[in-house]
C-alpha positions as CSV (number, residue, x, y, z in Angstrom):
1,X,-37.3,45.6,1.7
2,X,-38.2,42.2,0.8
3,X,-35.8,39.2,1.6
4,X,-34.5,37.2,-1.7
5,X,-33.7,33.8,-0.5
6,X,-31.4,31.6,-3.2
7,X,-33.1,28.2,-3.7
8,X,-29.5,26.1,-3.1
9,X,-29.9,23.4,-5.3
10,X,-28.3,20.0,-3.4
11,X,-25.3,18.1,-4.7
12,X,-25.8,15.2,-6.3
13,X,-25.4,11.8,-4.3
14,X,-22.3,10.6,-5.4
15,X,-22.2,7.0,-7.6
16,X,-22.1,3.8,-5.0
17,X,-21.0,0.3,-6.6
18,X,-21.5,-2.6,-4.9
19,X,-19.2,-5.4,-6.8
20,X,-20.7,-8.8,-5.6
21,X,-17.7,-11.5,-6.6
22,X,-17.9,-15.1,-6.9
23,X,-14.1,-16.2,-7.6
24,X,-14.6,-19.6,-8.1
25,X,-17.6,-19.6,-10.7
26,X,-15.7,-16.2,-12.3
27,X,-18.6,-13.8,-12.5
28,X,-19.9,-11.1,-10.5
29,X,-22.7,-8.7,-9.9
30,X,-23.1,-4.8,-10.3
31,X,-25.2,-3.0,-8.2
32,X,-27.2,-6.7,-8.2
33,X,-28.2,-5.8,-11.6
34,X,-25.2,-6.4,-13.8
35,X,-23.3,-9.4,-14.9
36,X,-19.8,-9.1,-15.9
37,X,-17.6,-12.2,-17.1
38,X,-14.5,-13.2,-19.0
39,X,-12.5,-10.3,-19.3
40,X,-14.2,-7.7,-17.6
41,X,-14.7,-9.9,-14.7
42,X,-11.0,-10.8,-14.7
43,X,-10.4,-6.5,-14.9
44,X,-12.5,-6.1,-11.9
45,X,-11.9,-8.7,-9.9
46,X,-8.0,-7.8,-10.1
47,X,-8.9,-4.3,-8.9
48,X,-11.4,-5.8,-6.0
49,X,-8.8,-7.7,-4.9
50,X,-6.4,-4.7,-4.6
51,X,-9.4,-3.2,-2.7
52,X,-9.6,-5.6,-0.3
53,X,-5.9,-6.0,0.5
54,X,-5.6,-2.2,1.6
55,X,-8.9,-2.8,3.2
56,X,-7.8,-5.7,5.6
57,X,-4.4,-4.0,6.4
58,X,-6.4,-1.5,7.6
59,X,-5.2,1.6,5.1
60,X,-6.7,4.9,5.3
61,X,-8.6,5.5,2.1
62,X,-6.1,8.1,0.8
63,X,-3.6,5.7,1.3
64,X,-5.0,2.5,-0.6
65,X,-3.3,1.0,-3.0
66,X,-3.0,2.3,-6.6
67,X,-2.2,-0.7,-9.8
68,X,0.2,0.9,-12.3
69,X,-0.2,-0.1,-15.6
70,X,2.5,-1.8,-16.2
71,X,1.7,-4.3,-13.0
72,X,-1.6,-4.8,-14.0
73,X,-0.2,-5.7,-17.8
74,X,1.9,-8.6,-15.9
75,X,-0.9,-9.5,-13.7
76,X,-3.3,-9.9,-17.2
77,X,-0.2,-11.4,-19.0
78,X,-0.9,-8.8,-21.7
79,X,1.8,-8.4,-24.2
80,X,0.8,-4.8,-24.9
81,X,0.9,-1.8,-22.6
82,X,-2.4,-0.6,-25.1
83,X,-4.3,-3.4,-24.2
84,X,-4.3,-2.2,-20.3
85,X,-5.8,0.8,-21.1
86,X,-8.4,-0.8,-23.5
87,X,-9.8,-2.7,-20.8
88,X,-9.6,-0.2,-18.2
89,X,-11.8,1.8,-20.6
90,X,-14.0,-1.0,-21.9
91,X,-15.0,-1.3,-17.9
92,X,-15.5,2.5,-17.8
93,X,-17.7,2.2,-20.3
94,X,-19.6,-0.8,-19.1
95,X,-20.0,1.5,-15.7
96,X,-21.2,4.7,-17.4
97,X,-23.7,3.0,-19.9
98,X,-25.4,0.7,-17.3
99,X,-25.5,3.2,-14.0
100,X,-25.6,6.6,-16.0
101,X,-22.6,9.0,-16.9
102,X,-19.8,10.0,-14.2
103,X,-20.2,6.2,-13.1
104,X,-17.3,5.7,-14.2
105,X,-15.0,7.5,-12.0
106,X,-15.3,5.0,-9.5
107,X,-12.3,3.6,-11.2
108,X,-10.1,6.4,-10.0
109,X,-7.1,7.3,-11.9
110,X,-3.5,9.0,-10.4
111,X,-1.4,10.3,-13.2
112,X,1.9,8.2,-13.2
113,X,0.7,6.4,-9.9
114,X,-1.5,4.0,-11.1
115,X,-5.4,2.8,-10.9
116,X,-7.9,1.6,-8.3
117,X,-11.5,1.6,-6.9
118,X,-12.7,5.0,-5.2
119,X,-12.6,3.8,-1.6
120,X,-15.7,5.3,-0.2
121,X,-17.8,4.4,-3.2
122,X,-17.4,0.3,-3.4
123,X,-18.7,-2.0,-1.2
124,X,-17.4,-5.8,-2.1
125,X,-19.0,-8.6,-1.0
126,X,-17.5,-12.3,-2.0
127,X,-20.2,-14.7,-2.3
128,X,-21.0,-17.7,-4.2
129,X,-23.3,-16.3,-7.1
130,X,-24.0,-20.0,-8.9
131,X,-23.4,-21.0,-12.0
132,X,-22.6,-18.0,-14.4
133,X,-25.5,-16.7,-16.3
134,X,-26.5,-17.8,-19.9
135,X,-25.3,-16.1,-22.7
């Protein structure tokens, strides 16, 4: 009796984001492709900086930090609780058009916990980028 083997198709590799930061010139680099400025640099650079604070006090991954909304509205001086959530999105969205769909959930989400980086999927690197680029 023949022998049907099932062809296991493998799992995807799962999205990696390197974030390169430059604090002082306010820009940064996606995946060394990407530029983000102003406001989305400003969102991720809040949420690298979490990162890197749970990172350096040596947190498991499971246990790193999560940015509630309303803390992250304070820390944007944002009148509106909305506007959180706009730019959470608008960096979503900035994630799943450059580096394909699913990108995205790098930006992990807890229900009534808060926001931050998926751990094992960022690398951050703080360097000096230069001058921001044109345009």
């Amino acid at each position: 009796m023949p022998s049907y083997r099932h062809a296991v198709k493998p799992e995807p590799e799962p999205f990696k984001l390197l974030i390169e930061i430059d604090e002082q010139n306010q820009w940064a680099k996606l995946n060394r492709a990407v530029a983000v400025r102003k406001t989305l640099f400003l969102t991720i650079e809040t949420f690298t900086a979490s990162h890197l604070a749970s990172l350096l006090r040596g947190l498991a991954p499971e246990d790193y930090d999560l940015l509630r909304a309303k803390d992250l509205q304070n820390a944007w001086d944002l009148e509106e609780l909305s506007t959180v959530r706009r730019r959470i999105q608008n960096l979503r969205s900035l994630l799943d058009k450059e580096f394909g769909e699913g990108a995205s959930d790098i930006l992990e989400n807890q229900p009534w916990y808060g926001y931050r980086l998926r751990p094992e999927s960022v690398t951050i690197r703080k360097i000096d980028l230069g001058g921001p680029p044109s345009g």
